[in-house]
C-alpha atoms as an extended CHARMM CRD file, in Angstrom:
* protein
*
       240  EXT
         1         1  UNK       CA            206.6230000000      109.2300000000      178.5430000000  PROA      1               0.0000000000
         2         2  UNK       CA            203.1430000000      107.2010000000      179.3050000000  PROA      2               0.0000000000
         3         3  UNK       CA            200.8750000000      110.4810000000      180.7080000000  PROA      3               0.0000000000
         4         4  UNK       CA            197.6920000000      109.3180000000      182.0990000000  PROA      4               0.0000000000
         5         5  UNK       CA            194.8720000000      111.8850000000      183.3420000000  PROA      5               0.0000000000
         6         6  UNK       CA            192.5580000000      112.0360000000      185.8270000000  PROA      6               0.0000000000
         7         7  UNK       CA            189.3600000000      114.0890000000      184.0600000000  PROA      7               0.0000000000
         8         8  UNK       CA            186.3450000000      115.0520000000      186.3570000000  PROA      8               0.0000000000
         9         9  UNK       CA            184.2410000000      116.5740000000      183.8930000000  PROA      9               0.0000000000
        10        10  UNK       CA            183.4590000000      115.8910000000      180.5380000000  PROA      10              0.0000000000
        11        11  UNK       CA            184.4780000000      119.5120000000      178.8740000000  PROA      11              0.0000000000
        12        12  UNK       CA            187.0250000000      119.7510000000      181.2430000000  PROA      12              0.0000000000
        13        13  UNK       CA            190.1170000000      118.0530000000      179.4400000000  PROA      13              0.0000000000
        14        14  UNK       CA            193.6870000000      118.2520000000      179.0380000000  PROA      14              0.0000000000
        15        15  UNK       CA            193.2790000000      120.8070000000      176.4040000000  PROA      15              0.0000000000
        16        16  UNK       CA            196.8130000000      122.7800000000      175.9820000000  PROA      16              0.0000000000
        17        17  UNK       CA            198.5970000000      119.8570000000      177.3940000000  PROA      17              0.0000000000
        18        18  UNK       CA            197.0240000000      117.1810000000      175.4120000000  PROA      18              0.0000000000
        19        19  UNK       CA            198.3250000000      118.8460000000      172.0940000000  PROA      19              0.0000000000
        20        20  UNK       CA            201.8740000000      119.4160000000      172.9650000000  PROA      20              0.0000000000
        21        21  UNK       CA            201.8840000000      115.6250000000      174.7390000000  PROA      21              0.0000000000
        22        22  UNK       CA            201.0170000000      114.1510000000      171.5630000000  PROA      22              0.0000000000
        23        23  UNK       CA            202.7540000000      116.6120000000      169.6110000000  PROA      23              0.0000000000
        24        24  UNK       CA            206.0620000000      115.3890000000      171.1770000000  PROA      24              0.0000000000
        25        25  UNK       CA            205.6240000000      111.6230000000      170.7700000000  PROA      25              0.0000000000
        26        26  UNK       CA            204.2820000000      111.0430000000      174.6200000000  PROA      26              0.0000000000
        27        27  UNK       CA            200.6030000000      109.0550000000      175.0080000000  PROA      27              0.0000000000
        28        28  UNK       CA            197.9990000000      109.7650000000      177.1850000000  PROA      28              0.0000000000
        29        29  UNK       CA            195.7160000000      107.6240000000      178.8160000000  PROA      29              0.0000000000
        30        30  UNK       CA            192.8470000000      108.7590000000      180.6360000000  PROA      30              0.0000000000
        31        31  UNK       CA            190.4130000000      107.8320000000      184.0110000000  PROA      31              0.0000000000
        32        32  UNK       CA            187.0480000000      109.8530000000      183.2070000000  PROA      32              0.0000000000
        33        33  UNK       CA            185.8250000000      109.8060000000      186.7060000000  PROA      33              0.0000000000
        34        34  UNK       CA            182.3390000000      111.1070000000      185.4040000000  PROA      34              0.0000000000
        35        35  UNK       CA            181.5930000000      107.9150000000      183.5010000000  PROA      35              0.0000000000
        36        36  UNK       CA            180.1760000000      104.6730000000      185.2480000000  PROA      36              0.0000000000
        37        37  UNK       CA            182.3950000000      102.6940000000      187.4000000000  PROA      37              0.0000000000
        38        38  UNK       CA            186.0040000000      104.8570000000      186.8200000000  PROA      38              0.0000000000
        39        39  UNK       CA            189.2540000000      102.2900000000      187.3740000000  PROA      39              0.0000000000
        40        40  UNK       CA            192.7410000000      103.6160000000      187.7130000000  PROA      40              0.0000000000
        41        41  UNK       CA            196.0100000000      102.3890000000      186.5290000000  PROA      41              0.0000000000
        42        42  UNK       CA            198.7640000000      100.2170000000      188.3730000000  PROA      42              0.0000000000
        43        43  UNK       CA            202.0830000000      102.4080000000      189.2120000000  PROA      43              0.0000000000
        44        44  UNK       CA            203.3660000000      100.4470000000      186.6090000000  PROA      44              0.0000000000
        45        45  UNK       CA            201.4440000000      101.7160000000      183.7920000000  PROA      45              0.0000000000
        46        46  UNK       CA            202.1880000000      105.5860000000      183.7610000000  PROA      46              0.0000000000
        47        47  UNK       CA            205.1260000000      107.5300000000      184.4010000000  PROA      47              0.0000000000
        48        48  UNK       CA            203.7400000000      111.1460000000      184.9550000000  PROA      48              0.0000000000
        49        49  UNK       CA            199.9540000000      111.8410000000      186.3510000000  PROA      49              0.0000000000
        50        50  UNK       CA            198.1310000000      115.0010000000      184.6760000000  PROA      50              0.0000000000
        51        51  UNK       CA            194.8840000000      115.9720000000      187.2570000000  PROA      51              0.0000000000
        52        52  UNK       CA            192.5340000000      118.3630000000      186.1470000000  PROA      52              0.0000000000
        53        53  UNK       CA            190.1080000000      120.6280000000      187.9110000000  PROA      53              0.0000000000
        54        54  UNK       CA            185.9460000000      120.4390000000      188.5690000000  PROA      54              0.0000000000
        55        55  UNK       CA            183.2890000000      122.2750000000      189.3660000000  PROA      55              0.0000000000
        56        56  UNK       CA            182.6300000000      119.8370000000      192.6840000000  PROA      56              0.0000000000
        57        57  UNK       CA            184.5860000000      120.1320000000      196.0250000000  PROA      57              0.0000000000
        58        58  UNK       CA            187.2590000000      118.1100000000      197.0430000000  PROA      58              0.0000000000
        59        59  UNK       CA            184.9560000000      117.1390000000      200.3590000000  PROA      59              0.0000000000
        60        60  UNK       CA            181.8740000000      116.6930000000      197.7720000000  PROA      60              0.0000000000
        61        61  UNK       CA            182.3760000000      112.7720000000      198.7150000000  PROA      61              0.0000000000
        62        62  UNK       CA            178.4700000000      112.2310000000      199.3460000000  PROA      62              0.0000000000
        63        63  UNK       CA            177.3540000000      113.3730000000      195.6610000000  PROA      63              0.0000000000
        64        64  UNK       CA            180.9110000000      112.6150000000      194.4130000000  PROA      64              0.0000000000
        65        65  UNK       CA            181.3110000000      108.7690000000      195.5680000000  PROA      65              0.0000000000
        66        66  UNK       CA            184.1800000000      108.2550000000      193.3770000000  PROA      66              0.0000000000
        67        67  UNK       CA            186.7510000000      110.7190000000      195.4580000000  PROA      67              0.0000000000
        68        68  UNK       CA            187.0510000000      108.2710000000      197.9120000000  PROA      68              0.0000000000
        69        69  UNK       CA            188.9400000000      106.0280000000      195.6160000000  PROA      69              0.0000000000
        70        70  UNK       CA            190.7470000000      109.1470000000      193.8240000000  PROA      70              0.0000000000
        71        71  UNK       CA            192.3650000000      109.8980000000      197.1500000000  PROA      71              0.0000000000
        72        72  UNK       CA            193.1380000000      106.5280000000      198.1680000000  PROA      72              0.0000000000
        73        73  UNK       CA            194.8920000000      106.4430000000      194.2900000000  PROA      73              0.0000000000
        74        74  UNK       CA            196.5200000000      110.0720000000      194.3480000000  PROA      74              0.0000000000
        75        75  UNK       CA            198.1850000000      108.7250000000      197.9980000000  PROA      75              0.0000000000
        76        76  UNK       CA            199.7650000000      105.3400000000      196.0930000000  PROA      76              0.0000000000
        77        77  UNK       CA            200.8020000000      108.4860000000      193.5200000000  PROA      77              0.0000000000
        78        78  UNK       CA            202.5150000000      110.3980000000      195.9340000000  PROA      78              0.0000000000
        79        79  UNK       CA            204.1320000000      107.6970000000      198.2530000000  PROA      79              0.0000000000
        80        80  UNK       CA            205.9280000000      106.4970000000      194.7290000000  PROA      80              0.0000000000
        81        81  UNK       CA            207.1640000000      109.9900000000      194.2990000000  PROA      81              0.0000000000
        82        82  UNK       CA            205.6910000000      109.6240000000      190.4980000000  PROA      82              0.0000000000
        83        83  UNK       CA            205.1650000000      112.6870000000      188.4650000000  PROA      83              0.0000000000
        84        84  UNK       CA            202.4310000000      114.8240000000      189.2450000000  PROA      84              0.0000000000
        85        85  UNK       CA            200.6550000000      117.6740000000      187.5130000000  PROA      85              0.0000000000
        86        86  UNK       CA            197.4780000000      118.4480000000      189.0400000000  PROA      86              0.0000000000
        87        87  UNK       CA            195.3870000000      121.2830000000      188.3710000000  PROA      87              0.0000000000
        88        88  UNK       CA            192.7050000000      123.5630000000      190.1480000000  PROA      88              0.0000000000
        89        89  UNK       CA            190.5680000000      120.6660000000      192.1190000000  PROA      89              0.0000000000
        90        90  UNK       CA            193.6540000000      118.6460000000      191.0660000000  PROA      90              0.0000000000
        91        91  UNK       CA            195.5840000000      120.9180000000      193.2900000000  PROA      91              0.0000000000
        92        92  UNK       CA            193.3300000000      120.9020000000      195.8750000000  PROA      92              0.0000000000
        93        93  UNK       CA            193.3380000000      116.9440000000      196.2360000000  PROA      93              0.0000000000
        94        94  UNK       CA            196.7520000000      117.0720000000      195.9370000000  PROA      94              0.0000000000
        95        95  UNK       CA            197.4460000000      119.7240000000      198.6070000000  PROA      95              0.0000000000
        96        96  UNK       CA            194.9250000000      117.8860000000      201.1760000000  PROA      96              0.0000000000
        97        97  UNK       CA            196.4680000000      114.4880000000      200.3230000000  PROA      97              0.0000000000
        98        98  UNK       CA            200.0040000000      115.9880000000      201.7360000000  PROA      98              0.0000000000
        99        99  UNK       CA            198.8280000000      117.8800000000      204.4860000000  PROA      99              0.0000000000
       100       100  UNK       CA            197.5330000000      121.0600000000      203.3040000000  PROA      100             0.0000000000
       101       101  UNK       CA            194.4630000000      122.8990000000      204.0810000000  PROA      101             0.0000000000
       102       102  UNK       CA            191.5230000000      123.2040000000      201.1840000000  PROA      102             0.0000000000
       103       103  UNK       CA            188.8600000000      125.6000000000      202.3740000000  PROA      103             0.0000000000
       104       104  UNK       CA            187.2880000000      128.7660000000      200.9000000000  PROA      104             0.0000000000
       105       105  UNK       CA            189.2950000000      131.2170000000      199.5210000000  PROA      105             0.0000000000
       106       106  UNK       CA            188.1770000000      135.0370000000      200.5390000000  PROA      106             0.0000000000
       107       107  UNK       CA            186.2760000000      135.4640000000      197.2320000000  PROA      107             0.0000000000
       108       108  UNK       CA            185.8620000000      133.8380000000      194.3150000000  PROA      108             0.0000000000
       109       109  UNK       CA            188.5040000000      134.3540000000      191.4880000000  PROA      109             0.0000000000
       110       110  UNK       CA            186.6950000000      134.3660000000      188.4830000000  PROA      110             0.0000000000
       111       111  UNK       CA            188.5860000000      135.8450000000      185.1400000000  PROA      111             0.0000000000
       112       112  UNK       CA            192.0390000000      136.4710000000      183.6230000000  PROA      112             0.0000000000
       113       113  UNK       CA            193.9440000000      137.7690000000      186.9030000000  PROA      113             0.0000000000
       114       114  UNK       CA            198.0040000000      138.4240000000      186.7250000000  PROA      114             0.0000000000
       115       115  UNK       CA            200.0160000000      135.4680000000      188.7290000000  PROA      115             0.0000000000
       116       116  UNK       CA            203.7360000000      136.9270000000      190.1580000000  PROA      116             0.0000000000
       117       117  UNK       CA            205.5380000000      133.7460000000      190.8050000000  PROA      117             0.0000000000
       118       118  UNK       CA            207.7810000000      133.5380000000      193.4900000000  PROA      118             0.0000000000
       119       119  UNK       CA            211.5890000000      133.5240000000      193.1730000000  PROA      119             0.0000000000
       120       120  UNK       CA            212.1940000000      130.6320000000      195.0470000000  PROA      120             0.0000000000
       121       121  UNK       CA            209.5980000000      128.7080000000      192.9760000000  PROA      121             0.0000000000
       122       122  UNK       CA            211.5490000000      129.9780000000      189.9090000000  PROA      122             0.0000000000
       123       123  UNK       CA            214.9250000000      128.4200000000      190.9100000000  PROA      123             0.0000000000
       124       124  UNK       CA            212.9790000000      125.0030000000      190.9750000000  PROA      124             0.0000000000
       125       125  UNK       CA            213.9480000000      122.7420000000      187.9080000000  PROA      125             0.0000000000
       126       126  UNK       CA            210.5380000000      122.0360000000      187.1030000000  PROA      126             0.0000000000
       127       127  UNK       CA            209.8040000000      126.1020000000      186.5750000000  PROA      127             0.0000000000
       128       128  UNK       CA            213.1600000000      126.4810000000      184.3970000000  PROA      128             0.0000000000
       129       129  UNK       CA            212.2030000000      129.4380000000      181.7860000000  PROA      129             0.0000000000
       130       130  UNK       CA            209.4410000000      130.7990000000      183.2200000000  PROA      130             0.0000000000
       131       131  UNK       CA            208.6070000000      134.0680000000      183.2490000000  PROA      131             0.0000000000
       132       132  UNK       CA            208.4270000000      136.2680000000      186.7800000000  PROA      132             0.0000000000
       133       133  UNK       CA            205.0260000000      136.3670000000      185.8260000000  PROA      133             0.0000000000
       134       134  UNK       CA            202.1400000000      135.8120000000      183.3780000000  PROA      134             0.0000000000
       135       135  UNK       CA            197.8380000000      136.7280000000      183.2250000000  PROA      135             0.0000000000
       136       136  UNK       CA            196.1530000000      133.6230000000      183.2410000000  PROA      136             0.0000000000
       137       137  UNK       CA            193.1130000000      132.2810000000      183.5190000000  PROA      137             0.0000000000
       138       138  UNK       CA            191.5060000000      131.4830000000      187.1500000000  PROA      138             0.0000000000
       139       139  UNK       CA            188.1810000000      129.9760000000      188.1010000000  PROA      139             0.0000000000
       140       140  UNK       CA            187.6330000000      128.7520000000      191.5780000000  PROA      140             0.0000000000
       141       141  UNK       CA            186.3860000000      129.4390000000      195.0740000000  PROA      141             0.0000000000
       142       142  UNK       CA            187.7220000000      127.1300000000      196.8680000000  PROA      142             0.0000000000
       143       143  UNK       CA            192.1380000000      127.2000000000      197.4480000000  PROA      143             0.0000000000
       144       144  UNK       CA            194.5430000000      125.7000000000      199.2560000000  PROA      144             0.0000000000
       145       145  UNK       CA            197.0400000000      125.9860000000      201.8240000000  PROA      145             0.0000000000
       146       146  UNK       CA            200.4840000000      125.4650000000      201.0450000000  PROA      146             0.0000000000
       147       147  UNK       CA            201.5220000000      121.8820000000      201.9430000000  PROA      147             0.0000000000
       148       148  UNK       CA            203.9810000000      121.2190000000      204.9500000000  PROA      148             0.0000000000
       149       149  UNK       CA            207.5630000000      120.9320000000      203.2760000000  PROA      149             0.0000000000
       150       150  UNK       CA            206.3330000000      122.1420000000      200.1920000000  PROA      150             0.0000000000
       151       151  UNK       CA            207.4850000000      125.3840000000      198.1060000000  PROA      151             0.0000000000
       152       152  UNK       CA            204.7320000000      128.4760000000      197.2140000000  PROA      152             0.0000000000
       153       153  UNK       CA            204.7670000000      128.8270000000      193.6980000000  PROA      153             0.0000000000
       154       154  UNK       CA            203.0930000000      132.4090000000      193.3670000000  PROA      154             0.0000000000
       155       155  UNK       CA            200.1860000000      134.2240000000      194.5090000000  PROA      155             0.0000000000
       156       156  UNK       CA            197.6440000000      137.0390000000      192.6870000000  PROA      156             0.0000000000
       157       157  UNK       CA            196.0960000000      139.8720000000      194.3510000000  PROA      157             0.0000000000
       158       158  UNK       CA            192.9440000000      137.2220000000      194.7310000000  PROA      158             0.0000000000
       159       159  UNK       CA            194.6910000000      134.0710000000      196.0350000000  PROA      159             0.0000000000
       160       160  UNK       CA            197.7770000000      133.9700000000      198.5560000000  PROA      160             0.0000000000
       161       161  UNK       CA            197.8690000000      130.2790000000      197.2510000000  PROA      161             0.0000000000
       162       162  UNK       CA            198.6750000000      129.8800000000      193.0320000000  PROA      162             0.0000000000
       163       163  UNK       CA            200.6980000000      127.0090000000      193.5610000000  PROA      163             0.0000000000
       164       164  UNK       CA            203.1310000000      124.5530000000      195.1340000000  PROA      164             0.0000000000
       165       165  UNK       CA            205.8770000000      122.5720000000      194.5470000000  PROA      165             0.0000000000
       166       166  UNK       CA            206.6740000000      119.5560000000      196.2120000000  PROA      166             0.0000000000
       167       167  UNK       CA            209.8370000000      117.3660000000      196.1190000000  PROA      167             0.0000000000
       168       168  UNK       CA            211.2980000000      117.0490000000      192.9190000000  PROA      168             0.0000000000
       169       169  UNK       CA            208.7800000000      116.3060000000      190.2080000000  PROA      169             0.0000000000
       170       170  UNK       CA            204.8420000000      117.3200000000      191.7130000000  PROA      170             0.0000000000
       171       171  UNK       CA            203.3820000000      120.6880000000      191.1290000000  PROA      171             0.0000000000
       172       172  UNK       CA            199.9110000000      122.0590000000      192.0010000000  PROA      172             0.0000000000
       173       173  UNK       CA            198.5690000000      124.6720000000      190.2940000000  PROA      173             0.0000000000
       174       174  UNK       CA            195.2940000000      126.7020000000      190.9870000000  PROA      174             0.0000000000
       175       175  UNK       CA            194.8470000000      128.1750000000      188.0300000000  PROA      175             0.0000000000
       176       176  UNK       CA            193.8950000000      126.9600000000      184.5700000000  PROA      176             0.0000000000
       177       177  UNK       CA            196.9640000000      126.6530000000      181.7630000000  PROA      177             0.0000000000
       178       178  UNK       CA            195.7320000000      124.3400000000      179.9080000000  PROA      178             0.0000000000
       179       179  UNK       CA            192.5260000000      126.0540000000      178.9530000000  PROA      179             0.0000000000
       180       180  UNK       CA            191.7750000000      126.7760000000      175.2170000000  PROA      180             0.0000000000
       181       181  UNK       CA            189.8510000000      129.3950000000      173.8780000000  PROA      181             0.0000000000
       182       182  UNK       CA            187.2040000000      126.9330000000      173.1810000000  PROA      182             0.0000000000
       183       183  UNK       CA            187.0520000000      125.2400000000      176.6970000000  PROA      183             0.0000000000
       184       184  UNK       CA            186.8470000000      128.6810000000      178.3810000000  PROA      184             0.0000000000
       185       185  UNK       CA            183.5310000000      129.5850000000      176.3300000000  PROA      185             0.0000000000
       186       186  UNK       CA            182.1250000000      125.8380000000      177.3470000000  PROA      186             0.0000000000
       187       187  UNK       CA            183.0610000000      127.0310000000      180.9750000000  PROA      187             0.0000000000
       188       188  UNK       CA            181.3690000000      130.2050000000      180.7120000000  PROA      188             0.0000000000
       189       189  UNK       CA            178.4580000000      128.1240000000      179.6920000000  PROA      189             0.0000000000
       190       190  UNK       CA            178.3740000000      125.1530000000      182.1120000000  PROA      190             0.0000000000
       191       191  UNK       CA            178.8480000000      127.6100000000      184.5770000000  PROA      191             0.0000000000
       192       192  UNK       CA            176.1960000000      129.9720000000      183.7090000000  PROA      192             0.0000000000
       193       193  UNK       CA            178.3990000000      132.6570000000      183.7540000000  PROA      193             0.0000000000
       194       194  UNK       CA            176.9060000000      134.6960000000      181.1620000000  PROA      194             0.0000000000
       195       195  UNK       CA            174.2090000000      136.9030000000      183.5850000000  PROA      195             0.0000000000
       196       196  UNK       CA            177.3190000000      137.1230000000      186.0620000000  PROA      196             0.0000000000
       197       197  UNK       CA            178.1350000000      140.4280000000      187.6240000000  PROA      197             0.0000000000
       198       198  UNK       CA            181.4990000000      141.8090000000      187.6710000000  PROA      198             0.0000000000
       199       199  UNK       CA            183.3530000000      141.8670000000      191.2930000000  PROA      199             0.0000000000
       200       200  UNK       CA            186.5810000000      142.4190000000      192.8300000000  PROA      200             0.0000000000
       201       201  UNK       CA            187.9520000000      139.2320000000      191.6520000000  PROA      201             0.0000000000
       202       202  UNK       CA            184.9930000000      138.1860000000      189.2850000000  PROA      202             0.0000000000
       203       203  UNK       CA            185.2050000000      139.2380000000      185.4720000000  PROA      203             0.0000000000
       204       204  UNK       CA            181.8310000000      139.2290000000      183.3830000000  PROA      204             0.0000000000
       205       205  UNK       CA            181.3210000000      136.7710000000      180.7390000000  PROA      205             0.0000000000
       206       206  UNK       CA            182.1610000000      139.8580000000      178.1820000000  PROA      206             0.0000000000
       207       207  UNK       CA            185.1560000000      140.8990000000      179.7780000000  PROA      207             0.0000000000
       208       208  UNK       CA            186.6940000000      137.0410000000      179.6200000000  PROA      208             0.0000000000
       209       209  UNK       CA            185.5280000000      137.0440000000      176.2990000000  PROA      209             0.0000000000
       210       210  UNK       CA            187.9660000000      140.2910000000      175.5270000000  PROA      210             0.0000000000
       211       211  UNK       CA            191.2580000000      138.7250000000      177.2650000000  PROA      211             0.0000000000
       212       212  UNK       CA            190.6370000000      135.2430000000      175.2250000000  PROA      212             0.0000000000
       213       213  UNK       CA            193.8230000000      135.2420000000      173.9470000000  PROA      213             0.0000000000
       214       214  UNK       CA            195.7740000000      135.2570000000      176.9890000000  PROA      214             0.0000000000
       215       215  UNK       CA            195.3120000000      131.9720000000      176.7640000000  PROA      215             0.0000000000
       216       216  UNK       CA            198.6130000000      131.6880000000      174.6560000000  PROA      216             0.0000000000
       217       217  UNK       CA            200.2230000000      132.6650000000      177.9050000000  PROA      217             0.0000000000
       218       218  UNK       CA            198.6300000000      129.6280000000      180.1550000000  PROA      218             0.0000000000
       219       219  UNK       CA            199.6330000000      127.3510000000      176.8580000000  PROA      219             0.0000000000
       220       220  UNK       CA            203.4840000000      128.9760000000      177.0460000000  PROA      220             0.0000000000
       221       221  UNK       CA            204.0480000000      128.2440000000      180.7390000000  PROA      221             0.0000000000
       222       222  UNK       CA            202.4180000000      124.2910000000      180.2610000000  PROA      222             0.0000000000
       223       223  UNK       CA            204.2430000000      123.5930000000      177.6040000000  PROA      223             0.0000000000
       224       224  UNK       CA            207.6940000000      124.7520000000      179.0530000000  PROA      224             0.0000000000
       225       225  UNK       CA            206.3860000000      122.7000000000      182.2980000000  PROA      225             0.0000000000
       226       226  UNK       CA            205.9250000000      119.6540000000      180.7960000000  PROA      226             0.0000000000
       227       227  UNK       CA            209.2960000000      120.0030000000      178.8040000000  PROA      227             0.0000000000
       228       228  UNK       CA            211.2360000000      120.2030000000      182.1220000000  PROA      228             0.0000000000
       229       229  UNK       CA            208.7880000000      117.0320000000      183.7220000000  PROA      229             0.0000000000
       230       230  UNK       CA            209.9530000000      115.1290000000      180.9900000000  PROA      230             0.0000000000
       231       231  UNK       CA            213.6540000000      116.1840000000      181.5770000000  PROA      231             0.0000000000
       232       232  UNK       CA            213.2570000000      115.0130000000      184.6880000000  PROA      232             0.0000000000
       233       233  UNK       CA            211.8410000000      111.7670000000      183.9200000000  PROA      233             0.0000000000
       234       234  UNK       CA            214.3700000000      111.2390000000      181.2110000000  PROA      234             0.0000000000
       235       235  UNK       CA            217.2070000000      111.6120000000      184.1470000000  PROA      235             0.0000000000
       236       236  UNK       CA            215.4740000000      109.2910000000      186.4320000000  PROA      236             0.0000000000
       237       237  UNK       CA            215.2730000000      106.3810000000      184.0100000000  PROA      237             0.0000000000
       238       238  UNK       CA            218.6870000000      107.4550000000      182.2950000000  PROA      238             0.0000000000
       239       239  UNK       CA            221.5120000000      104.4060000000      183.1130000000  PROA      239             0.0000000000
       240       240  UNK       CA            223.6400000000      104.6480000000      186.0010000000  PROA      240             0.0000000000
């Protein structure tokens, strides 16, 4: 398959999903919307669209200039029914671009929290052999509401919202499976996060630090996604 990723922030890349792309023969083009004068790719040129998260809001369009032609690009990306993996602020533009609701969610979710995915979510083709649910890594304030039409993938004690499915081949996620050990530390430290204090849903920078190798369980449920999205793909383009 021809992946190509929308990045918002420079140490904010594909990370987990990168390595098993290119360790299964797929390429991966990128649109680094923090660089001067971002273009995106015709319809033609991809097959599956891999949106990552940010630090900024999805209604950040005053400071963030280049959302405006995101959007306008993520609603060619939907009307075509394309592939879609989208990710934390991925999600969020994703959710709003159908419908949904992005606002604040109660508190901030901040840490290694456990996800319970929801059954009907599970029977999806997309979620074939994952597990009922996994700890994995969260960091946001802002969520989502579930778009109209659109199936809940799971919720955590801090978010009603982990997720969505919609149609046959996009999927939102709010949390963070692609992370690497290595990314999480350069997100503790972009986000200042070392003098944070723990809270309900916040962990300290010492306490992520100790669950660092959950991480392995973000990387098992990507991976398994992205087998099934290519599944998929391979049964859309199979002959007749």
């Amino acid at each position: 398959m021809r992946w190509h990723c929308l990045q918002h922030l420079p140490d904010e890349g594909p990370g987990h999903a990168a390595a098993w792309l290119a360790a299964h023969g797929h390429s991966l083009t990128f649109t680094r919307l923090f660089e001067p004068n971002p273009t995106f790719p015709t319809l033609a040129e991809f097959d599956g669209l891999l949106i990552l998260g940010g630090a900024m809001s999805v209604y950040d369009e005053d400071e963030f200039p280049w959302l405006v032609p995101e959007k306008a690009f993520l609603r060619e990306v939907l009307r075509a029914g394309t592939i879609t993996l989208a990710i934390c602020l991925g999600a969020q533009l994703v959710a709003q671009t159908l419908g949904g609701e992005v606002r604040r969610n109660p508190e901030p979710e901040i840490g290694f929290w456990t996800v319970r995915f929801a059954a009907k979510a599970l029977a999806h083709p997309l979620l074939r052999g994952w597990p009922e649910k996994a700890t994995v890594l969260h960091w946001h304030v802002d969520t989502f509401t579930v778009p109209p039409g659109a199936v809940r993938v799971g919720m955590s004690a801090g978010c009603t919202a982990q997720g969505y499915l919609w149609g046959d081949g996009i999927i939102g996620l709010q949390f963070h499976p692609e992370m690497t050990e290595d990314m999480v530390e350069k997100l503790i430290h972009f986000e200042n996060h070392e003098t944070a204090e723990e809270a309900e849903f916040i962990q300290t920078a010492a306490q992520i630090r100790s669950k660092l190798k959950l991480v392995w369980k973000g990387r098992k449920l990507i991976e398994q996604l992205l087998e099934n999205m290519v599944a998929l793909h391979e049964e859309e383009v199979a002959p007749a």
